[in-house]
Phi, psi and omega in degrees: 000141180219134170262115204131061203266044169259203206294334186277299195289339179259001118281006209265328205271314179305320185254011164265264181032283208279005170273010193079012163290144167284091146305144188208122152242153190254120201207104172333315177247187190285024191214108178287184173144324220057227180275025166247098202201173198208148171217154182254132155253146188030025162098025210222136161264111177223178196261163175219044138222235202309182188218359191191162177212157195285134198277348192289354209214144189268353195287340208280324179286316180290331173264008158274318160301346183290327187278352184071042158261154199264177185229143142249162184243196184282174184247177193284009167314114189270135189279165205219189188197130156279118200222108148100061126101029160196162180266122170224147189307129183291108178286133192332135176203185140270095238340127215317078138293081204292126168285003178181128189255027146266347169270344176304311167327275123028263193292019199017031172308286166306113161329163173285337163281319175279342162316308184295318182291265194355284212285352173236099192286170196224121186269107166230131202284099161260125163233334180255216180285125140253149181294154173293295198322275260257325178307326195277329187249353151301335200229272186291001172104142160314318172333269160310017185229321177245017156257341173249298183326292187302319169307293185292325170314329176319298192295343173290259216246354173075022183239205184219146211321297182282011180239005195254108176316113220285318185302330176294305211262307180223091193271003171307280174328317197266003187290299225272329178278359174256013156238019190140209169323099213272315178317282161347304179290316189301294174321323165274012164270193195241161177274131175287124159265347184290147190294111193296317195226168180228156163222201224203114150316157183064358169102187217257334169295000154303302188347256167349275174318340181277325188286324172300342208267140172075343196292349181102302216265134164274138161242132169250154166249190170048030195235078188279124195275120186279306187224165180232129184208134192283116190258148167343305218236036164156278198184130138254146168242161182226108200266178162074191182277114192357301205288334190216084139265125187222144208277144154180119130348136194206174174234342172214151188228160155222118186270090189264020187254171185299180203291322165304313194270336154291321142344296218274318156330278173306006188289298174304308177295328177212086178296327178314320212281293183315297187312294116047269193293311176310356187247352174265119173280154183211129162302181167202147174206177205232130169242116221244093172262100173262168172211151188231148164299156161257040128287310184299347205240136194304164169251042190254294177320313190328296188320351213220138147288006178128178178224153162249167226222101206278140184312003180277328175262029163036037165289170173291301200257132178262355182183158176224147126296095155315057174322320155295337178246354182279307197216141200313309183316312198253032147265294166346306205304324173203094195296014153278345177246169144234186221203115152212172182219153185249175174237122170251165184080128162225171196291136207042026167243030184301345190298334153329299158280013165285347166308179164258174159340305141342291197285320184296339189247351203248319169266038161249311185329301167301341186277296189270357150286351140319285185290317187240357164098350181271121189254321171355161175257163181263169199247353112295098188233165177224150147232129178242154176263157212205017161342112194047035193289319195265080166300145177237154190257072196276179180281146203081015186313284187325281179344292196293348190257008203245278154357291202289309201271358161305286203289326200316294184317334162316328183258107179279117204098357177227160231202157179203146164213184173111206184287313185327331190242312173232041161142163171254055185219157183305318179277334171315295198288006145278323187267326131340265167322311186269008136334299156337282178316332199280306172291327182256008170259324170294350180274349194261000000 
């Protein structure tokens, strides 16, 4: 039994499936995918949630060749980050550790005083968990923590720079700062030509449907699971709506839903774990989708693939994806339209998203004709909400997540995945499960 239909529980399913189990996954609303889902704006199927997975790490590339999918990647179009009143080319960094500070100079994201703090690092002794803002700005300055650090960390996890735990989220970094020099290092890694992210023609909302389709495995919707509890030879659940409940039986469970909704789950069987779970905070966001004549959209943007947007210039929008120019596919589809999307919201800062529909298209609009020059009306829009979507990662995240599968593990046959615990990005959350799948198979 898996509990859960986003990218974990419906690898979670796949792969107790190929052990030779009768599966049954369960899913609250009327749509697995989670967040990997396509809407059509301007007659065109494009995704409106995630849009990509990271090409650097194999689970997200493996399970797609497993469904027989082909993979693309973005085109050389370059991102950019709006910073002191221009759109500028984004400079290399490690979530913005700069591989090279002439070029950091260069794109002027930075004053000249922050440039100068940047370029005179501070040897400061890290031994335990720290947020990236305070390790980043402790060694390069406030400066460099809020025009870079803070956009990109944004675009991740939608929260902010000094509450995101350095071990979870880039433990690359705090690696690095414990043997030294963040600069030094940074200057000596070497350039990759290989591609950071990947999609799926036609968008990463195929997924879902390709691992269910051959997957083995029944799926329900709209069969939301109350409660969970432990019987003589396994695991009862109490699916459906009050008023018509109903019991099914397992012999093994995997709780692939969110941190809340596994909390609540776990409260009776396994409480350290539910308390735990309950202490984890989630952003909620908004993805926002136009579509333009491409006459209308400057030919400058051709060049570029979005910006990201730092909490510091107090914009609407925290970041736009050129979607026409990032990826080929959703140029192709109709080369008289393009398709790009903005993004809002961060954690605890949700008050944004109390506009309607309406009001969310009306400041992403004004945010880019500010910032990117488009004044035109779209000849489409879509909006999707992202409600608590964003597990954050404070510090000690690693501890507490340690914690949580110690009580989990008490319980024999049941199991946890998904974002909440080790990356919010697609192969994490793949690698995640069959971790899950792994523990509840190996005890038997």
């Amino acid at each position: 039994m898996v509990v859960g239909g986003g990218i974990a529980g419906l690898v979670a399913a796949r792969e107790l499936a190929a052990t030779g189990r009768d599966v049954l996954l369960l899913e609250g609303s009327p749509h697995v995918g989670g967040k990997l889902r396509s809407a059509e704006v301007a007659g065109l199927t494009v995704d409106v949630g995630a849009e990509a997975m990271l090409a650097r790490r194999p689970e997200g590339l493996a399970l797609a060749a497993e469904v027989g999918a082909d993979v693309v990647h973005p085109t050389p179009a370059a991102s950019a980050v709006w910073s002191r009143g221009a759109l500028r080319t984004m400079p290399r960094s490690l979530m913005g550790v700069p591989f090279d500070l002439d070029q950091l100079a260069a794109s002027g994201v930075l004053s000249a005083d922050g440039l100068a703090r940047a370029g005179a690092e501070t040897d400061v002794l890290v031994d335990d968990d720290v947020s990236v803002g305070d390790l980043v700005a402790a060694r390069l300055g406030d400066e460099l923590v809020d025009r870079l650090v803070e956009p990109l960390l944004g675009g991740v996890y939608a929260g902010h720079a000094r509450r995101i735990s350095a071990a979870a989220a880039v433990p690359q970094l705090l690696a690095m700062a414990r043997r030294g020099s963040l600069l030094e290092q940074a200057t000596a890694v070497p350039t990759s030509t290989a591609p950071v992210f990947a999609t799926l023609p036609g968008g990463m909302g195929r997924l879902p449907g390709l691992v269910v389709e051959g997957g083995g495995f029944e799926v329900r919707t709209s069969a939301t699971v109350r409660a969970l509890s432990r019987t003589t030879s396994g695991w009862a659940l109490t699916v459906g709506p009050t008023t018509r409940p109903e019991t099914v039986e397992a012999d093994v469970v995997v709780l692939a839903t969110p941190a809340a909704a596994t909390a609540r789950l776990l409260g009776e069987v396994a409480p350290d774990a539910a308390e735990e779970l309950a202490a984890v905070e989630a952003a909620s966001v908004a993805v926002v989708t136009l579509a333009f004549r491409s006459r209308d959209v400057p030919d400058a943007l051709f060049d570029r693939s979005g910006f990201l947007v730092p909490p510091v210039e107090r914009r609407t929008i925290k970041a736009s994806t050129f979607s026409f120019a990032k990826w080929a596919w959703v140029r192709d589809l109709d080369p008289d339209v393009v398709v790009l999307r903005t993004s809002l919201g961060r954690h605890g800062e949700e008050a944004v998203l109390q506009a309607d529909d309406e009001g969310l298209v009306r400041v992403s609009l004004a945010d880019l004709a500010a910032m990117a020059g488009i004044t035109a009306r779209p000849v489409d829009t879509h909006v999707q909400r992202w409600g608590g979507a964003l597990p954050q990662y404070a510090v000690g995240h690693l501890d507490r997540v340690a914690r949580i599968r110690a009580a989990v593990a008490g319980q024999p046959g049941l199991a946890v995945c998904g974002a909440a615990y080790d990356g919010v990005g697609i192969p994490a959350v793949i690698g995640s499960a069959r971790q899950a799948v792994a523990s509840v198979t190996r005890a038997e």
